[in-house]
C-alpha positions in Angstrom: 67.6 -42.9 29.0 64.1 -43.7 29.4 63.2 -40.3 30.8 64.9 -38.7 27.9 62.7 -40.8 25.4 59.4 -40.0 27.4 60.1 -36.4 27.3 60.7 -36.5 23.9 57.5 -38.2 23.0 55.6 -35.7 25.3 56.7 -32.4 23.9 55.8 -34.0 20.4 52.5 -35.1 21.7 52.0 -31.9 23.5 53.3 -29.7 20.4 50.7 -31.7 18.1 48.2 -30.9 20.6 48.8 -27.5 20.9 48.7 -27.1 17.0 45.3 -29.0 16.9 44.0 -26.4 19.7 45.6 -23.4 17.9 43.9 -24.2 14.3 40.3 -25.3 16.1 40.9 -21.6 17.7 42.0 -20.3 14.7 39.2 -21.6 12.5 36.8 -20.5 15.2 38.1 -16.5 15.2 38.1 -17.2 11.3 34.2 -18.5 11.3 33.1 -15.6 13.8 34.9 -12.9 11.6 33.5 -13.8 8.4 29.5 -14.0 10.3 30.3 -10.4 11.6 31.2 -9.4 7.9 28.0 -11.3 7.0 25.6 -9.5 9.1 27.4 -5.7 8.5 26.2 -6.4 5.0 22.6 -7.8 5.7 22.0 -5.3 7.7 22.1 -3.0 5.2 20.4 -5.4 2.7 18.0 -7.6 4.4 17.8 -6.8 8.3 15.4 -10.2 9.1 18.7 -12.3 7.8 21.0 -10.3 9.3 19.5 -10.6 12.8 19.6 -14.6 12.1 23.6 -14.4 11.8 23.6 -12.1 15.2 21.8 -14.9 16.9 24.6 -17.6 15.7 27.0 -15.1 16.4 26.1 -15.0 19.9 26.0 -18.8 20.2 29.6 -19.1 18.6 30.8 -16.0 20.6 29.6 -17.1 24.1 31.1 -20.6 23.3 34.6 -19.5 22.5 34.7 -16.5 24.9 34.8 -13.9 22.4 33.3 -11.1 24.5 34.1 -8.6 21.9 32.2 -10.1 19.0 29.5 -10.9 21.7 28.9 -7.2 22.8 28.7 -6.3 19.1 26.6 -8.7 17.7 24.1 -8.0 21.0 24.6 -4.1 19.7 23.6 -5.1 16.9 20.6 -6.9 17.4 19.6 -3.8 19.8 19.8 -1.4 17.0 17.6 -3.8 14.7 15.2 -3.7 17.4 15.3 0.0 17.5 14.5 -0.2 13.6 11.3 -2.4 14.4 10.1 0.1 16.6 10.7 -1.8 19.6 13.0 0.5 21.6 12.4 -1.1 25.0 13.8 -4.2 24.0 16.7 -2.4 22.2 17.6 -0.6 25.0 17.7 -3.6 27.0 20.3 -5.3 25.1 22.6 -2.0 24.6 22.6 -2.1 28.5 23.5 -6.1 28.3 26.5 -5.3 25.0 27.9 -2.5 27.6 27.9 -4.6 30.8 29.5 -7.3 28.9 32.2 -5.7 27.0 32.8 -3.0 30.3 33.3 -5.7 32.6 35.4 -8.1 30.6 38.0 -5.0 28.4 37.2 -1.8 30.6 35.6 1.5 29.1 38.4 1.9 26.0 37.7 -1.5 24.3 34.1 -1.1 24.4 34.9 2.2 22.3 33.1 0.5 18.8 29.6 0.2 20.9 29.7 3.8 21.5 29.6 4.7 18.3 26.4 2.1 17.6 25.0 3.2 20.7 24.9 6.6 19.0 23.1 4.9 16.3 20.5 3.6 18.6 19.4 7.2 20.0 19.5 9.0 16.8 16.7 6.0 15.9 15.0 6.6 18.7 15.0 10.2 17.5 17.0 11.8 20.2 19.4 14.1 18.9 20.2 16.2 22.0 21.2 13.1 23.9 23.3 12.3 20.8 25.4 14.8 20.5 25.7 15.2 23.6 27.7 11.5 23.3 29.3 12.4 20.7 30.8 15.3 22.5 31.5 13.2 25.7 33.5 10.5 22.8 35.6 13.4 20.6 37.2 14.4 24.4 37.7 11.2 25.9 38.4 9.2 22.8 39.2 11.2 19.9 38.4 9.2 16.6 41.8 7.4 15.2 40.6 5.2 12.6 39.1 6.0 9.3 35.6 4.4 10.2 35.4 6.1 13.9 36.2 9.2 11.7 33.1 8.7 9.7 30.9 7.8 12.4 31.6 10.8 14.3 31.2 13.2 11.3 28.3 11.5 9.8 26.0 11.2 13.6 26.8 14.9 14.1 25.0 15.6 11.3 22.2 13.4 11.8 21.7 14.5 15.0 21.7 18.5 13.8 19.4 17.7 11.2 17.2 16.0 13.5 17.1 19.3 14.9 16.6 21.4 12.0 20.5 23.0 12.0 21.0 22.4 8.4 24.0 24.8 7.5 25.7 23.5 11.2 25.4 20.1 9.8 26.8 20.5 6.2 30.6 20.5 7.2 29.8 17.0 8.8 28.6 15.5 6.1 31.0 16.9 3.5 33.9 15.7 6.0 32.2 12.1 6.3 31.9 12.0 2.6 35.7 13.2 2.6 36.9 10.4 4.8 39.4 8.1 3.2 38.4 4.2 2.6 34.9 4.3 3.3 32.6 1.6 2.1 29.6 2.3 -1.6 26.8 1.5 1.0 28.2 4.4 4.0 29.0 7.1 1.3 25.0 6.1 -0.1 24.3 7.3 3.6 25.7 10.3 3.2 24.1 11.3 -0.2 20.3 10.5 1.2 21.4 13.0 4.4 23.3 16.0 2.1 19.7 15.2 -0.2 17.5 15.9 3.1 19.6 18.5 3.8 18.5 20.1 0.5 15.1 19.3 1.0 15.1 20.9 4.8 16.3 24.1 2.8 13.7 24.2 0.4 15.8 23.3 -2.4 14.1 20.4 -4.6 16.0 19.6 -7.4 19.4 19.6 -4.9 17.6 17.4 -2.9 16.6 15.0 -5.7 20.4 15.0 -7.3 21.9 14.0 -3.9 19.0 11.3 -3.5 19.7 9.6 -7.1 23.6 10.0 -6.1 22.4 7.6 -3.3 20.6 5.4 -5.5 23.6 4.7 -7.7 26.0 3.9 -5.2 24.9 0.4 -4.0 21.8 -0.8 -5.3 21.9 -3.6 -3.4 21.5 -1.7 0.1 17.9 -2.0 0.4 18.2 0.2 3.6 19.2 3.0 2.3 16.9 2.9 -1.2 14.0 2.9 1.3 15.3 6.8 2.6 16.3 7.7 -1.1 13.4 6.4 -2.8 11.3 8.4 0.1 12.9 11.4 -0.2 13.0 11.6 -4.1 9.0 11.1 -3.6 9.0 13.8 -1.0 10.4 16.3 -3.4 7.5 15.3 -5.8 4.3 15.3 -3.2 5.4 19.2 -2.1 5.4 20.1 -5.7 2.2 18.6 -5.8 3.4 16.0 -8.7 1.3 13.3 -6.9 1.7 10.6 -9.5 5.3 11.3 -9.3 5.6 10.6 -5.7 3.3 7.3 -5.6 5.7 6.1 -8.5 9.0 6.6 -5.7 6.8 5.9 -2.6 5.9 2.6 -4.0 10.0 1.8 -5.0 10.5 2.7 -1.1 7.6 0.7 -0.2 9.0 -2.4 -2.8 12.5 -1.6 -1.2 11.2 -2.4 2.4 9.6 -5.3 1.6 13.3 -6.7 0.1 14.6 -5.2 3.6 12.3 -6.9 5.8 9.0 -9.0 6.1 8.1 -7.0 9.9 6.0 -3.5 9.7 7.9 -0.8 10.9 7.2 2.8 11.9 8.7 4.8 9.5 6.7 2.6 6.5 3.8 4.5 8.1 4.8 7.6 6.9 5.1 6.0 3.4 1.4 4.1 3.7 -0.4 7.7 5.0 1.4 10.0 2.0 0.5 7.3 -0.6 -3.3 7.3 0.9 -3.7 11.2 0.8 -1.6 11.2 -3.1 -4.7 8.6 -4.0 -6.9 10.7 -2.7 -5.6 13.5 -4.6 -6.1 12.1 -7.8 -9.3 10.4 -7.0 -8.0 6.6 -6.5 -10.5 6.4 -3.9 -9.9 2.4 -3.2 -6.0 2.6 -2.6 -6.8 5.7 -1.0 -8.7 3.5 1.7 -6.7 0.8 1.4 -3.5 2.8 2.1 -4.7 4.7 5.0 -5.9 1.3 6.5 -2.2 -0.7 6.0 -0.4 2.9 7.9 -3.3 3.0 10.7 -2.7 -0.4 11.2 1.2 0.2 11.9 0.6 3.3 14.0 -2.4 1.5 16.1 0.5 -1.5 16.4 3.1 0.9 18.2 0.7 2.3 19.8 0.8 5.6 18.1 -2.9 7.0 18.0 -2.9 10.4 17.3 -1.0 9.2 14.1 -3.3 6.4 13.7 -6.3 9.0 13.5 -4.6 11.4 11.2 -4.9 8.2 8.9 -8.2 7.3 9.5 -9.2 10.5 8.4 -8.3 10.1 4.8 -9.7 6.6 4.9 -13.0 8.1 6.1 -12.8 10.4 3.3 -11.6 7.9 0.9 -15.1 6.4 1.9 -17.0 9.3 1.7 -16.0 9.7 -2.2 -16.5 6.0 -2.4 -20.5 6.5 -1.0 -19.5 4.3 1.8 -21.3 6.8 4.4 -21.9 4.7 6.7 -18.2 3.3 7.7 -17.2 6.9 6.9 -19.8 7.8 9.2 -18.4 5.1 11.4 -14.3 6.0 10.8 -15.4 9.6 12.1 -17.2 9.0 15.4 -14.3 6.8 16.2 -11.9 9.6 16.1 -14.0 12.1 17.4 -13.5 11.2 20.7 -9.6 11.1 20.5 -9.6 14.7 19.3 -11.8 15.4 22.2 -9.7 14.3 24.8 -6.4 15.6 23.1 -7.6 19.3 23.1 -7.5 19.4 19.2 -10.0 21.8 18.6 -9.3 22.5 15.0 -9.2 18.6 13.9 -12.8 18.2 16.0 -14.2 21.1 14.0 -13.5 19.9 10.7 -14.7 16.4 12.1 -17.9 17.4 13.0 -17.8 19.5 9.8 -17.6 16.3 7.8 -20.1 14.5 9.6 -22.2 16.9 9.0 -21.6 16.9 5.2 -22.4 12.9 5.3 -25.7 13.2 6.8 -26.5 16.0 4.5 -25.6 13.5 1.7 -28.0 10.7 3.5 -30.5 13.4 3.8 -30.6 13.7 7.6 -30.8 17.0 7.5 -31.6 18.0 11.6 -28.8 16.1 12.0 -26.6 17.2 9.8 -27.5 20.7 10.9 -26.9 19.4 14.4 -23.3 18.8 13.4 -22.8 21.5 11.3 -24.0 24.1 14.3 -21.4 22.5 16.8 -18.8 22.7 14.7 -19.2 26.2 13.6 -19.1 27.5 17.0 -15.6 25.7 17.8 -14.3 27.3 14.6 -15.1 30.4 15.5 -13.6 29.7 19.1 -10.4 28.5 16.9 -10.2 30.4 14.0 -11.9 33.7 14.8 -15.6 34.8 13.3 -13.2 36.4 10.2 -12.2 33.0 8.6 -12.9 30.9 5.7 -13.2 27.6 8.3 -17.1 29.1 9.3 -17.7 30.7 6.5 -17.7 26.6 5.2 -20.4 26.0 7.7 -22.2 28.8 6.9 -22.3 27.8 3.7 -23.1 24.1 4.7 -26.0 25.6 7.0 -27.3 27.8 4.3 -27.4 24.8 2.0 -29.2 22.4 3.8 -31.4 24.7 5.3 -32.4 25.0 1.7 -32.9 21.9 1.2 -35.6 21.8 4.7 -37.2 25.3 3.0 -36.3 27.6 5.5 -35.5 30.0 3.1 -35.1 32.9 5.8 -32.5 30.9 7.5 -30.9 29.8 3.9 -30.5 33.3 3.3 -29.3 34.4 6.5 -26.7 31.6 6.6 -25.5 32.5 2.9 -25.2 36.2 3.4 -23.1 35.9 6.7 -20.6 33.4 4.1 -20.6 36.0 1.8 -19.9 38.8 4.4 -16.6 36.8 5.6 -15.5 35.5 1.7 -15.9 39.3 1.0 -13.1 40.2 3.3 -11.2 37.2 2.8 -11.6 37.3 -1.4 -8.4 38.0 -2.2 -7.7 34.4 -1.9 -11.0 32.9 -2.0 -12.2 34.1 -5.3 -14.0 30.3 -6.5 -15.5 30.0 -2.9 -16.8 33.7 -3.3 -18.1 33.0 -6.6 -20.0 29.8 -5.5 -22.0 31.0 -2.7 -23.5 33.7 -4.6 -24.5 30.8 -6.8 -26.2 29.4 -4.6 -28.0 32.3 -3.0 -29.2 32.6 -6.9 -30.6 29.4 -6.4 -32.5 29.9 -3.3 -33.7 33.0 -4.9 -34.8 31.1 -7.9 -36.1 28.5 -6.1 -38.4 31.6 -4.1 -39.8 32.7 -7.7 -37.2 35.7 -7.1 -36.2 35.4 -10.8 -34.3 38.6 -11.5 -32.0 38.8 -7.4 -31.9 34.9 -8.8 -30.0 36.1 -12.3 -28.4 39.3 -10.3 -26.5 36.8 -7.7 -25.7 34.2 -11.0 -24.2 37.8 -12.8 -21.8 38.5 -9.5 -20.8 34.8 -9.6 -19.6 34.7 -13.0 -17.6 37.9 -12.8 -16.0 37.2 -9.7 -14.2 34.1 -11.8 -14.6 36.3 -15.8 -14.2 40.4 -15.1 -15.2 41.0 -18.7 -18.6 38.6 -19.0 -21.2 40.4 -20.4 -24.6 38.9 -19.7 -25.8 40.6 -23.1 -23.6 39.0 -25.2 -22.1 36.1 -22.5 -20.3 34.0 -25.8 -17.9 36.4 -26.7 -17.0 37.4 -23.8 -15.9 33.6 -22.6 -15.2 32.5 -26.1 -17.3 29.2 -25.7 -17.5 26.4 -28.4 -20.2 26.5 -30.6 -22.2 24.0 -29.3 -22.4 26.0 -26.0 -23.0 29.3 -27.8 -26.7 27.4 -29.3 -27.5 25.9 -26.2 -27.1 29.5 -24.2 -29.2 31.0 -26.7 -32.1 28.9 -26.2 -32.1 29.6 -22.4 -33.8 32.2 -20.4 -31.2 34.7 -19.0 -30.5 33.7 -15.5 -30.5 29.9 -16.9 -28.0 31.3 -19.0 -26.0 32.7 -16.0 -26.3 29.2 -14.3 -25.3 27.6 -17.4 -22.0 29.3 -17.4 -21.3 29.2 -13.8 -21.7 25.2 -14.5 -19.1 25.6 -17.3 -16.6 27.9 -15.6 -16.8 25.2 -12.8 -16.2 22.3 -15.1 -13.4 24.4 -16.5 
């Protein structure tokens, strides 16, 4: 009788034990579930917090023996490392998420990582090696579910824009946008691609419809406004609209500072366009200040060549700022690089501005010095039949000017005009200017009337019908102009014009 009652009591006991086990495992799954859910949705809106929860979710994961949730979150964490810019690490824990989820639930259980290790290569900008996954995944693991569906449409086109095969990539994205169930901040992914997609193609207001499309879907994905914002920038800066792409460029920039705290590569890009839009419309301090923040980036992933492409509109940034002697500085620095790379053209133009900077000092030797070396590798570059030596020409015949060596001023000036006379077609304003200046080395000789013959070509090259007789009406000049021609001997009058024109 006793036996019965201690059985009893332990089936009970062991029944309220089980129970107690079952909810603390229960509530565990439940805890681990909802962090996953949190960090699928900051990684999309803030990737610092995000990679927080995949560090508890490791901790929780290891402890209950959740391998699956383990390899994930490791995933994860590699493809937020990926995003930094630090691939080595990242590739170091996808090899980790795959030994762990291989070894514990065999090749088909680990399917989910690799679909994210997909992800991974396409940021590592590897689209060859991706699709060649994704072709190795569609014949040993054809996608059942909605979201593998998705993923396999929507990588395939990444990876063929990646590689430039637009039209190849357009049934990819229309069939990921297609798929069933798919969540506001995924379909946003697929609006910034179909926009780039657009833009590849040339076609700008396509580009910018698809791009605000992604915008409107979830606001709150601060990921994906980065690449919309960008894009809808992009469309502005090849149109030339460069107060229209600093007003985007700086939503991206705002949009990655909500995303995360840490520099990353691609806000590079965003730093160096907003430096050369400055530039463009003569904000020569955030020109500098730009260029500086995205050399900065590149130098810290150890990018250089795209570190020096940067420095070279902060240089020039300081050149307009008459800071010649860090521009001076910012130019020597990269000389070298150029050197060593084999980059004859960006050495040429480099020595080309050095020697425009010592001219402005008034080092004229050396600026000639600069000036001489870098004609020669244009011509070496370019050919002798280009408007890159007729610049240093130019440059020569100018400062050789400004030393009096009027033979060698001349010489310099007509071997300009003898390439811009071949190449005028599309240099009409560059034409125009050098005979200028020949009229005023002549002027400056006492050669008054080859002075006002050269000032006379100059203004028709830019006005066909000036007469030099009667120069008012044929530029229909205010008033106030018209007096103050009148009062000036003719070949001031040309100059006077040419000034105008050039204002104009």
């Amino acid at each position: 009788m006793m036996n019965k009652y201690y059985l009893l009591i332990l089936a009970i006991w062991s029944g309220i034990l089980f129970q107690s086990f079952s909810k603390e495992f229960s509530q565990e799954q439940v805890a681990l579930e909802s962090l996953k859910e949190l960090a699928d949705t900051q990684f999309y809106t803030n990737i610092d917090s995000a990679y927080q929860t995949c560090q508890q979710i490791l901790s929780l994961a290891e402890e209950a023996k959740n391998w699956t949730l383990y390899a994930t979150a490791i995933c994860r964490l590699s493809e937020i490392e990926t995003f930094w810019g630090d691939t080595t690490k990242a590739r170091v824990l996808l090899d980790t998420a795959f030994d762990k989820g291989n070894i514990v639930f065999g090749k088909s259980s680990s399917l989910p990582l690799e679909y994210q290790k997909v992800r991974n290569v396409l940021l590592r900008n590897e689209p060859a090696t991706a699709l060649e996954l994704l072709e190795n995944l569609e014949r040993n693991y054809p996608p059942t579910t909605s979201l593998q569906i998705f993923h396999q449409h929507l990588y395939k086109a990444e990876a063929l824009l990646w590689k430039r095969a637009v039209q190849e990539s357009r049934p990819h994205l229309q069939a990921a946008l297609n798929t069933e169930g798919i969540a506001a901040h995924r379909r946003q992914r697929v609006f910034v691609n179909l926009g780039y997609a657009c833009f590849l193609q040339g076609k700008l207001d396509s580009a910018a419809h698809y791009q605000q499309l992604a915008l409107e879907q979830h606001p709150a994905a601060a990921q994906n406004q980065i690449w919309a914002n960008m894009h809808l920038g992009l469309c502005q800066f090849v149109r030339g609209n460069w107060e229209g792409f600093i007003d985007y460029a700086l939503e991206s920039v705002r949009a990655s500072d909500r995303f995360t705290q840490k520099d990353f590569p691609r806000k590079s890009l965003l730093y160096k366009l907003l430096g050369a839009s400055y530039l463009k419309i003569g904000d020569f301090e955030k020109t500098v200040d730009y260029s500086r923040k995205a050399s900065h980036i590149n130098l810290l992933f150890q990018d250089t060549l795209e570190s020096v492409s940067c420095r070279m509109n902060m240089a020039s940034g300081l050149f307009h700022l008459g800071e010649y002697e860090e521009s001076i500085a910012t130019y020597k620095e990269i000389l070298p690089i150029f050197k060593q790379n084999g980059m004859l053209q960006n050495e040429s133009s480099t020595l080309n501005q050095l020697g425009i900077l010592y001219d402005r000092k008034g080092e004229y030797h050396t600026a000639l010095t600069y000036h001489r070396t870098a004609l020669a590798k244009k011509i070496a570059t370019s050919g002798a039949i280009h408007e890159d030596p007729a610049v240093s020409y130019y440059h020569l015949g100018t400062i050789s000017r400004a030393l009096k060596e009027y033979e060698s001023s001349e010489r310099y000036f007509l071997k300009c005009l003898a390439i811009r006379e071949q190449l005028k077609q599309n240099q009409q304003a560059e034409l125009s200017n050098t005979h200028h200046q020949l009229g005023r080395l002549y002027e400056e000789q006492g050669a008054h009337q080859k002075a006002l013959d050269q000032f006379e070509i100059a203004i028709k090259i830019l006005v066909p019908n000036y007469d030099a007789s009667n120069p008012e009406a044929a530029l229909n000049l205010e008033q106030e102009i018209i007096s103050k021609l009148q009062l000036l001997h003719p070949f001031k009058q040309c100059a006077y014009v040419f000034a105008i024109l050039i204002l104009l």
